[in-house]
Each structure stands twice: as C-alpha cells, then as structure tokens.
C-alpha positions as CSV (number, residue, x, y, z in Angstrom):
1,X,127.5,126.5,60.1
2,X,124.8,128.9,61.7
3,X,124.3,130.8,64.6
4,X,124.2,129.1,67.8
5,X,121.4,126.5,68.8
6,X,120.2,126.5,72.1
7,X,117.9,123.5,73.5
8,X,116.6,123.8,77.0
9,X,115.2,121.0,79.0
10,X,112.5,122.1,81.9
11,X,111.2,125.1,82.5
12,X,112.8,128.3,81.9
13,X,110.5,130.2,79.3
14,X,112.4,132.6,76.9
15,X,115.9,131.4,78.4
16,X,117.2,129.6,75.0
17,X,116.0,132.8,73.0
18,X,117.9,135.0,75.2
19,X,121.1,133.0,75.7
20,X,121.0,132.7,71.6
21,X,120.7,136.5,71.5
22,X,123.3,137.6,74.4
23,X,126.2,134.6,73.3
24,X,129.2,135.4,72.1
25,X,129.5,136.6,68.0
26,X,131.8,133.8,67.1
27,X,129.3,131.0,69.1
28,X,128.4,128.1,66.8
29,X,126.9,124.9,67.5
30,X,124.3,123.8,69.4
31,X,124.3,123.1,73.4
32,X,121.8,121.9,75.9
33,X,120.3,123.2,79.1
34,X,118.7,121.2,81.6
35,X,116.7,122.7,84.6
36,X,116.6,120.0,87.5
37,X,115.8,119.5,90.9
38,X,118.2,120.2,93.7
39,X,118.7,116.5,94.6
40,X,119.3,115.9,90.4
41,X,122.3,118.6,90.5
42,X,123.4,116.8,93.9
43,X,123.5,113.6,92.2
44,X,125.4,114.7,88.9
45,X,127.8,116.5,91.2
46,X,128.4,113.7,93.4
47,X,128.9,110.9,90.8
48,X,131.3,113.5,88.7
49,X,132.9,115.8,91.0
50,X,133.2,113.5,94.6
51,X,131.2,116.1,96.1
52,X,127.9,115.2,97.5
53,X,126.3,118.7,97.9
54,X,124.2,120.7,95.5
55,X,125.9,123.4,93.5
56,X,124.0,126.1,91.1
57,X,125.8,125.2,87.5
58,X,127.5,122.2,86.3
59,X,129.0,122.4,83.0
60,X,130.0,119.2,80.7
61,X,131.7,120.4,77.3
62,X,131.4,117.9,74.7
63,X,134.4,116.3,72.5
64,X,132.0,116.7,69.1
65,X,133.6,119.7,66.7
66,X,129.7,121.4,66.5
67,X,128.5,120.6,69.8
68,X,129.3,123.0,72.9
69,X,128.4,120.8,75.2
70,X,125.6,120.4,78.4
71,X,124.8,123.0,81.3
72,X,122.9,122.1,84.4
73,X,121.1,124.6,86.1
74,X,119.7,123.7,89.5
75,X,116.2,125.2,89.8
76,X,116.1,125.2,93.8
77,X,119.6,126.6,94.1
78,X,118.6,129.7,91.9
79,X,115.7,130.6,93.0
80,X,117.0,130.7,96.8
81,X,119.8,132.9,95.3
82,X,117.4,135.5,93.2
83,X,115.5,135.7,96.5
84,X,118.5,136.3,98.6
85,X,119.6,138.9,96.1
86,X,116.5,140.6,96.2
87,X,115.3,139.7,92.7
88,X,112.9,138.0,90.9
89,X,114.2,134.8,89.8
90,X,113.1,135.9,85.7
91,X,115.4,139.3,86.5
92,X,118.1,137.2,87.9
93,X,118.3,134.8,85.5
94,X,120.4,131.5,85.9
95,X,121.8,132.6,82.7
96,X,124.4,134.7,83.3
97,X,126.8,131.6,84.8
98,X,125.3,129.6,81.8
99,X,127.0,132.5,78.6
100,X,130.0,132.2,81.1
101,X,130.1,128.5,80.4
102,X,129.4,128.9,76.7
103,X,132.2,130.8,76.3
104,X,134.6,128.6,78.0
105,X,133.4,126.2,75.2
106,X,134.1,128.5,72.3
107,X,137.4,128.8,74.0
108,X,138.0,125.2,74.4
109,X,141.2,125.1,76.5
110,X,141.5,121.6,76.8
111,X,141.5,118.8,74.2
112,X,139.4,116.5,76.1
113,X,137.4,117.6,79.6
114,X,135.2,115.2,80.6
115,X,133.7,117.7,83.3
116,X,134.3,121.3,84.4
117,X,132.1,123.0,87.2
118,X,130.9,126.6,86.3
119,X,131.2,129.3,88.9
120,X,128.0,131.5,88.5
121,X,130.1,134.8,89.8
C-alpha cells in the first residue's frame, strides 16, 4: 500500500498536500476531511456526542483495514480561533488537531469506535 491519501471536502487550499507531507512515516490509507459550517459541526456533534454546541474537530475512525477514517473541521470555529490567536487563519491551520487525529488512527486503540472527538490542543 502507498503513502497516505488525503481527500478534503470544502475549502481549504493546499491543506491535503500538507497533511500528506507533515503525517506520520508509518501513515497509510486514505482519510477524508470535510470543512463545514458551524451549524453542520453542531449537528454532527449533537446527533453523536449528546451535545448540542459547536466544537472545532470531530473525528470518526473507520472499521475498514485501509481507511483512517473522517475529520470534521468547523470553518467558523477556526477562523474565530486564528483571530483570537492573533494569526491568519492559513498560518494557524485547522491542521494541526487534524495530524493529531491521524495519528490516533494509525494507533487504533480500540477495535471498534464508532466516534471519538479530537481536542485541537
């Protein structure tokens, strides 16, 4: 099997280049990353984690040997953190939270999550 495969879903220019280049040597597979809405994250959250709020990452690993699984980024949520950071939202890229999360799926320290929210610190 090759390298890792990124696919990203919205807009986040250069974002599945970079995570290919910055993940882990021993990633392999392919995973998706979708850029939503604040009120999509709230949604997802709220129908899978009881909690009816926004948050910046969700992560869904997936139960197939080759894929890593999903990452949901919400758009609104980083941006208002960049800004409060003091960056440009491109130079504080939702990224970071997103190799965290790929990672964890290399890792795979449970047989079978169905969900698993991602801390972006």
């Amino acid at each position: 099997m090759g390298k890792l495969s990124v696919e990203v879903v919205g807009r986040a220019p250069g974002l599945a280049a970079w995570l290919s280049s910055v993940a882990p040597a021993r990633a392999r597979g392919t995973m998706t990353v979708a850029i939503v809405s604040d009120a999509r994250v709230r949604a997802l959250n709220r129908t899978f984690r009881k909690t009816d709020r926004a948050t910046d990452v969700l992560s869904f690993p997936a139960e197939e040997p080759r894929y890593l699984g999903d990452v949901v980024i919400s758009s609104g949520l980083a941006a208002r953190q960049a800004r409060a950071a003091g960056h440009s939202l491109a130079s504080c890229s939702p990224a970071v939270p997103v190799r965290s999360t790929l990672a964890r799926a290399i890792r795979r320290p449970s047989p079978n999550p169905v969900f698993k929210p991602c801390d972006s610190t």
